[in-house]
C-alpha positions, 0 to 999 in steps of 0.5 A: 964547305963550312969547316967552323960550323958547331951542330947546335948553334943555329939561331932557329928563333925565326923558324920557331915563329914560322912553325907556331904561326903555321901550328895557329893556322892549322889549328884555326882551320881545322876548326873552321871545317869542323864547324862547317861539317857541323852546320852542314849536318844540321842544316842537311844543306 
C-alpha cells in the first residue's frame, strides 16, 4: 500500500483533457443526430 499518499493531490490535468475532449464529442453527436432526425422528418425518408 501507499502509506504517503495525500487524498487531493493527483495531478488530474490529463483526465480533465479526456473528459472535455469526450463532453465535445458527445455534444457534436448529439447534434449531428438531431440534424439527421430533422432532415429525416422533412424529407419523410
Amino acid at each position: 500500500m501507499a502509506e504517503d499518499h495525500k487524498p487531493g493531490s493527483m495531478d488530474t490535468t490529463e483526465q480533465e483533457k479526456t473528459f472535455a475532449g469526450f463532453m465535445t464529442f458527445t455534444k457534436w453527436t448529439v447534434i449531428a443526430i438531431i440534424v439527421l432526425l430533422i432532415l429525416l422528418a422533412i424529407f419523410r425518408t
